[in-house]
NULO-657147 format. One record per residue (C-alpha): residue in one letter; z, x, y. Coordinates in steps of 0.5 Angstrom, whole numbers, plus 2048, in hexadecimal, padded with zeros to 3 digits. Each point is the difference from the previous one (the first is absolute). Layout:
! NULO-657147
AZXY
...
//
This chain:
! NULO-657147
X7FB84C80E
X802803807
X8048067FE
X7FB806801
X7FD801807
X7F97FF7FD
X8027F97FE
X8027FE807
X7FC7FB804
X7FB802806
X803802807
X7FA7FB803
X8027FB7FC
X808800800
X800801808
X7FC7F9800
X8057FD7FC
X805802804
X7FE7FF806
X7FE7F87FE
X8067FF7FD
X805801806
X7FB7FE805
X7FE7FA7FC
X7F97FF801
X7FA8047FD
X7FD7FF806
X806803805
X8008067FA
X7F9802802
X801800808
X8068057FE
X7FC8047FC
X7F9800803
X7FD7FD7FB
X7FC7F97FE
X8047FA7FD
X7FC8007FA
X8008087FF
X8097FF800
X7FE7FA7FB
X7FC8047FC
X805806800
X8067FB7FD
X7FB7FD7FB
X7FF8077FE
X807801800
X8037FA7FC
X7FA8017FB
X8038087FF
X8067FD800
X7FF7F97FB
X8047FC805
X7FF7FB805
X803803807
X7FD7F9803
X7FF7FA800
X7FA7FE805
X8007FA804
X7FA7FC804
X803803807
X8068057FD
X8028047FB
X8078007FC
X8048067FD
X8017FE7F9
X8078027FD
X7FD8077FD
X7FC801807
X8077FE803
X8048057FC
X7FB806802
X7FE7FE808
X808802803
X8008077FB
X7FA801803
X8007FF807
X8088057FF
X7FC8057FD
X7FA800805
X805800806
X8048077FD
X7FA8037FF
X7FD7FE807
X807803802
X8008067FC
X7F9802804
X8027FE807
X8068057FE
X7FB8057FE
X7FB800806
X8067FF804
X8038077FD
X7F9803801
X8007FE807
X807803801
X7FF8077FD
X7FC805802
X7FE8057F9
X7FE807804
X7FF8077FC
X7FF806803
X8018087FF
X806803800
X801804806
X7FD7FB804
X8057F97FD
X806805800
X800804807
X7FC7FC804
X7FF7F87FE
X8078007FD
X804801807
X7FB7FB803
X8007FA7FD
X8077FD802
X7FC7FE807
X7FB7FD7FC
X8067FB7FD
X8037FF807
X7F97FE802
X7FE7FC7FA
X8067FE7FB
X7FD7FC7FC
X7FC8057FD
X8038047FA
X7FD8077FF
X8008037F9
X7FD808801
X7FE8047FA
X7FF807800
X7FA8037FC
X7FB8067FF
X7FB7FC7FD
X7FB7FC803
X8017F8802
X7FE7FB7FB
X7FF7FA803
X7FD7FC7FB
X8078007FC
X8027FB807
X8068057FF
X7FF802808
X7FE7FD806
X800806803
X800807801
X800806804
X7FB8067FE
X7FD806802
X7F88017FF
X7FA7FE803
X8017F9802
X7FB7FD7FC
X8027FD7F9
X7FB7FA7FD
X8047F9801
X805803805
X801800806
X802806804
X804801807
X800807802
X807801802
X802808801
X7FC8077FE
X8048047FB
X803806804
X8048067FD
X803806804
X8078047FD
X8067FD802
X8078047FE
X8087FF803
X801803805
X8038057FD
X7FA8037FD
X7FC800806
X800807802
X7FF8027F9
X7FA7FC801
X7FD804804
X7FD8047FB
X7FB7FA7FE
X7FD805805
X7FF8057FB
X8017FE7FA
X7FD8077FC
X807802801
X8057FD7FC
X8037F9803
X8068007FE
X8007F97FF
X7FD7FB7FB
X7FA7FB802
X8027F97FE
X7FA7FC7FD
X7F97FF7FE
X7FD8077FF
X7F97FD802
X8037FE807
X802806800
X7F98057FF
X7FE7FA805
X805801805
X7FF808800
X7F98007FF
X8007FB807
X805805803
X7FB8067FE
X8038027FA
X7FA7FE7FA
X8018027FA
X807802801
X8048027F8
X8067FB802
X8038017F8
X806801800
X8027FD807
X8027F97FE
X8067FC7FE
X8027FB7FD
X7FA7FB7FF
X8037F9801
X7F97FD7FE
X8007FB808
X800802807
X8077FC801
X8058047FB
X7FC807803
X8027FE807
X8077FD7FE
X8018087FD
X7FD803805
X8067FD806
X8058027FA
X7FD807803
X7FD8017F9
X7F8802803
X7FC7FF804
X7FB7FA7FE
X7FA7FC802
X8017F9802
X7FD7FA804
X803801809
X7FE7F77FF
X8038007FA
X807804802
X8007FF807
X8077FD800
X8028077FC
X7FC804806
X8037FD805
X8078007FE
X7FF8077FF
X8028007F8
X7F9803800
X7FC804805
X7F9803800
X8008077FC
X7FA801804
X7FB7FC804
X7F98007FC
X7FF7F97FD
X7FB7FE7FC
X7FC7FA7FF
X7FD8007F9
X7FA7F9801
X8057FC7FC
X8037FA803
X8057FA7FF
X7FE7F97FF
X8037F9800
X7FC7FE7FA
X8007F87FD
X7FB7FC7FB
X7FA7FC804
X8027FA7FC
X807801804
X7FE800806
X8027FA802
X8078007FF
X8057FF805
X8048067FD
X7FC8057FF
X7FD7FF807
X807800803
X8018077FE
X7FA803801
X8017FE807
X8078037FF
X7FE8067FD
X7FA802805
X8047FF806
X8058047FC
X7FB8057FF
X7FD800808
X807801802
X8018077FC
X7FA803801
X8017FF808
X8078047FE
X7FB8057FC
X7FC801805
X802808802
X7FF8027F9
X7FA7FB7FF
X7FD804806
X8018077FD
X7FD7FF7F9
X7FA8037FC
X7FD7FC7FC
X7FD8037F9
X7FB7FB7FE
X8007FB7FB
X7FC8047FB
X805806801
X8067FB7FF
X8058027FA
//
């Protein structure tokens, strides 16, 4: 019986069958299959001795179909063709969509406003986006692509650099004057800090104020850099934020510096991608897409850019 899948005939074996029978010869079979005649022979022997019947009739010159071969061949050759179907539908479907992850305030504030010019250039391209914490596990085929912060150099990936990660207090414009006691911040703010306390001690630190007691001084942890910039244009405090990542929200005035100090702590963000996929068309339409994306921001950046103290890498929160 044929009715479990460890009962069913070799792949090798039904794929000759069916090639023969719709071809009409073992010979033109074994041109399409990159095999020998005798090695598609061998391969129907095997099956019809798996199966207990004669599949064909061998001529001197031709081979003939026998009625249980005739019956077989055509369902076959409609199977064949919808599952050649089904991978070309999947392949096509692979090509067509780009699976990329990145951190959450770097997919939500910065790339997120971006991607509609990258539609306009390539529309043939669905992008899925996933926001993540957590490290990209490329080995599930899960993601194409990602967008992460570190050191730019990861085992079988390969890695574009792509902007510095900047961050310098930014408030509503509201709250600027009240800012100015970030010059001073012994004496009480009047104002809650938004975000990452350790970027905060680094902040300070930078601005000459190490070891600084900041218990007490925060608001609401949002837990990502986007929602403390999002309170922090509500007039809630003042936050740390990216001037690449919120450049549109600078230059609308919705934000504005709540000081000039701007800090680089050694991290960078990269367009990252597996090895094995550094062929697809896809990924690279992309990566040229986002670096070009990244070289036009970083021109805008460049007043902040030039103003920034930089905290080694080893001193990075």
């Amino acid at each position: 019986m044929l009715n479990t899948p460890e009962s069913l005939p070799p792949l090798t074996a039904v794929r000759a069958f069916e090639a023969a029978a719709r071809l009409g010869s073992f010979s033109r079979a074994a041109s399409e299959l990159g095999m020998t005649a005798a090695a598609v022979s061998y391969q129907i022997k095997q099956l019809e001795r798996r199966l207990g019947v004669t599949l064909f009739i061998r001529h001197a010159r031709q081979v003939e179909l026998t009625p249980q071969g005739a019956l077989i061949g055509p369902i076959l050759s409609e199977t064949f063709a919808t599952m050649r179907s089904v991978f070309a539908h999947a392949v096509e479907s692979a090509d067509q969509t780009l699976s990329l992850t990145t951190l959450p305030t770097v997919g939500a504030a910065w790339l997120a406003p971006k991607l509609g010019r990258f539609h306009t250039d390539h529309p043939a391209i669905r992008i899925t986006l996933d926001l993540s914490v957590a490290p990209t596990d490329f080995g599930t085929g899960q993601f194409d692509a990602a967008v992460r912060s570190g050191g730019g150099v990861w085992p079988g990936l390969r890695a574009d650099d792509l902007v510095p990660n900047l961050y310098m207090p930014v408030c509503s414009p509201a709250l600027r004057e009240a800012a100015r006691r970030l010059d001073t911040p012994g004496a009480p703010l009047g104002f809650a800090l938004l975000g990452r306390p350790n970027w905060w001690a680094t902040w300070f630190a930078a601005a000459g104020w190490p070891g600084l007691d900041l218990t007490g001084r925060f608001g609401t942890d949002f837990g990502a850099e986007h929602m403390c910039v999002t309170a922090a244009i509500a007039g809630h405090g003042v936050a740390l934020a990216s001037p690449i990542f919120f450049a549109g929200e600078l230059a609308s005035g919705a934000l504005v510096p709540a000081h000039d100090l701007v800090v680089a702590d050694g991290r960078r963000y990269w367009f990252t991608w597996p090895g094995v996929r550094a062929g697809s068309a896809k990924v690279q339409a992309f990566r040229a897409w986002i670096r070009d994306e990244a070289a036009r921001d970083l021109a805008v950046a460049r007043p902040y850019l030039e103003r920034c103290v930089t905290i080694g890498p080893q001193a990075a929160p």
